[in-house]
C-alpha angles and dihedrals in degrees: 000000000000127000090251100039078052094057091048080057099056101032082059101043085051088052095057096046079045092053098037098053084047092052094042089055102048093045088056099047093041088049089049095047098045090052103040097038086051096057085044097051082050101054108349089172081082084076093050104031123090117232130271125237091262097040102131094042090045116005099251113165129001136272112267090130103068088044086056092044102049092054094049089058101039101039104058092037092057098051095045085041086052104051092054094042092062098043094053086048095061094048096050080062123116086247095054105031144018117263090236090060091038089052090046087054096040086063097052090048089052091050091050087044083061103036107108117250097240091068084064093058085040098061096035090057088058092063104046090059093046092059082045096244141133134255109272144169083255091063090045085058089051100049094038088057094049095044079046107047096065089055097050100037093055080045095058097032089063100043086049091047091048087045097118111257086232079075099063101028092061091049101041071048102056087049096264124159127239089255085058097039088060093058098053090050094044077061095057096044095040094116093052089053095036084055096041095049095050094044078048087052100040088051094045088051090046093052127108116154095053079061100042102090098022115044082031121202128291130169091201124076124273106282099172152003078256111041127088119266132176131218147213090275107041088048092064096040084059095041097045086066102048119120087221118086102215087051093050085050082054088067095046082057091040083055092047094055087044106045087053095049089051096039086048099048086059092051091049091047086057098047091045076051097059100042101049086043079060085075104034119116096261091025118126094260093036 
C-alpha cells in the first residue's frame, strides 16, 4: 500500500470514529429529550413540585427536591473547588514554584483527574463513619469538591500557561509585583478558567456515584447542612429501576432537566469564552 493510499485510510477511518461518536451522542441526547420532554409537556409542575409522601412507590409529587438538592451540593463545592483550583494554579507557575515540583503535581492532579468518582464517595464515606456521622448535604459538598479541584486546576494551569510571555514581561517591566503580575496574567487566561469552572461544574452536577454514599438519598426536601439530601442523579438512578411506570417517566424528565443543564452549561462556558477572549491580549478587540 502506498503512502497516499495509507493517508485515504486513515482519513477515512478518523471520519468514522468521528461520526460515530457524533451519532451515538446524538442518539443518546435526542432519545433523552423525546422521552423526557414528552413526560414534561405532559405535566411540567413535576420540575418544580416537591414529593408526596409515596413518590418513589407511585410517583406522587414532583422532584423538586433532587433539583434542590443538586444545586446545594454543586454550587457551594464549586466555588470553594474553585478557589482552591485557581490558587493552586498561580503557585504551580514558573514565578511561585520550580517545574520539577509543578510537573510532580501536575501528575497527581492527572491521576485524580482519572481516578473514578465513586472512590470519592468511597473514601468520604469513610470518614464520615469514622467520625461517627450521617450522610448530609454538607459531605456531598465535600466530595463534590474534591471530585471537582483536579479538574479545574488542570483546567487553569493550562490557560495560565497558554496566557502569551509578553503578559508577564510588560508588567515585571513596568515594576509590578508577582501578586500583580497574577492578575494580569488571570486576565489573560480568563476564558481557559471560565471554561474550566463551569466543565468542573457541569461534571459535579452530573455526578452520582461520588454522592451516593455521602449526601445519601431522601425523598423530602433539604431540611438542613446535615441532613440528607438526593440529587438529580441519584433520583434517576432510583427511578430507572422502579417497577412503576410513571415513576420510571419521572427519571426520563429528571434526565431532561439534566441533559439541558448540562448541554447549557456548556453553551454558557463557550459564550463567556468568547466575551472575556474579546479582551485578551490577542483577543479581536486586544
Amino acid at each position: 500500500m502506498d503512502r497516499y493510499a495509507k493517508q485515504r485510510l486513515f482519513g477515512l477511518l478518523a471520519r468514522g470514529s468521528a461520526a460515530l461518536v457524533v451519532a451515538v451522542m446524538v442518539l443518546v441526547v435526542s432519545v433523552t429529550i423525546f422521552r423526557g420532554g414528552r413526560v414534561l409537556l405532559t405535566d411540567p409542575a413535576i420540575a418544580v413540585t416537591p414529593p408526596g409522601s409515596r413518590y418513589m412507590l407511585e410517583g406522587d409529587g414532583g422532584f423538586l427536591h433532587a433539583v434542590l438538592g443538586s444545586l446545594f451540593i454543586v454550587v457551594p463545592a464549586t466555588i470553594a473547588s474553585a478557589t482552591l483550583a485557581v490558587s493552586t494554579a498561580i503557585y504551580l507557575q514558573s514565578d511561585y514554584s520550580s517545574e520539577r515540583f509543578s510537573d510532580v503535581v501536575n501528575m497527581f492532579l492527572n491521576v485524580l483527574w482519572g481516578t473514578p468518582p465513586i472512590v470519592y464517595g468511597v473514601f468520604i464515606l469513610t470518614v464520615i463513619i469514622a467520625v461517627g456521622a450521617q450522610t448530609s448535604l454538607f459531605f456531598g459538598i465535600i466530595a463534590i469538591g474534591i471530585f471537582q479541584y483536579p479538574i479545574m486546576t488542570r483546567y487553569t494551569d493550562e490557560a495560565l500557561r497558554s496566557a502569551p510571555d509578553t503578559v508577564r514581561e510588560a508588567t515585571y517591566g513596568l515594576g509590578g509585583t508577582r501578586f500583580e503580575t497574577a492578575l494580569m496574567t488571570l486576565r489573560a487566561a480568563m476564558p481557559g478558567i471560565i471554561a474550566g469552572i463551569i466543565m468542573g461544574f457541569a461534571r459535579g452536577i452530573g455526578d452520582a456515584a461520588t454522592v451516593l454514599f455521602t449526601a445519601g438519598r431522601s425523598t423530602r426536601m433539604p431540611a438542613g447542612l446535615f441532613e440528607p439530601s438526593t440529587t438529580l442523579p441519584v433520583l434517576i438512578f432510583d427511578q430507572a429501576m422502579s417497577f412503576n411506570a410513571e415513576v420510571r417517566s419521572h427519571a426520563y424528565a429528571a434526565s431532561f432537566v439534566l441533559i439541558v443543564a448540562v448541554l447549557g452549561l456548556i453553551i454558557v462556558s463557550k459564550l463567556l469564552a468568547g466575551r472575556y477572549a474579546r479582551f485578551a491580549p490577542g483577543g479581536r478587540n486586544s
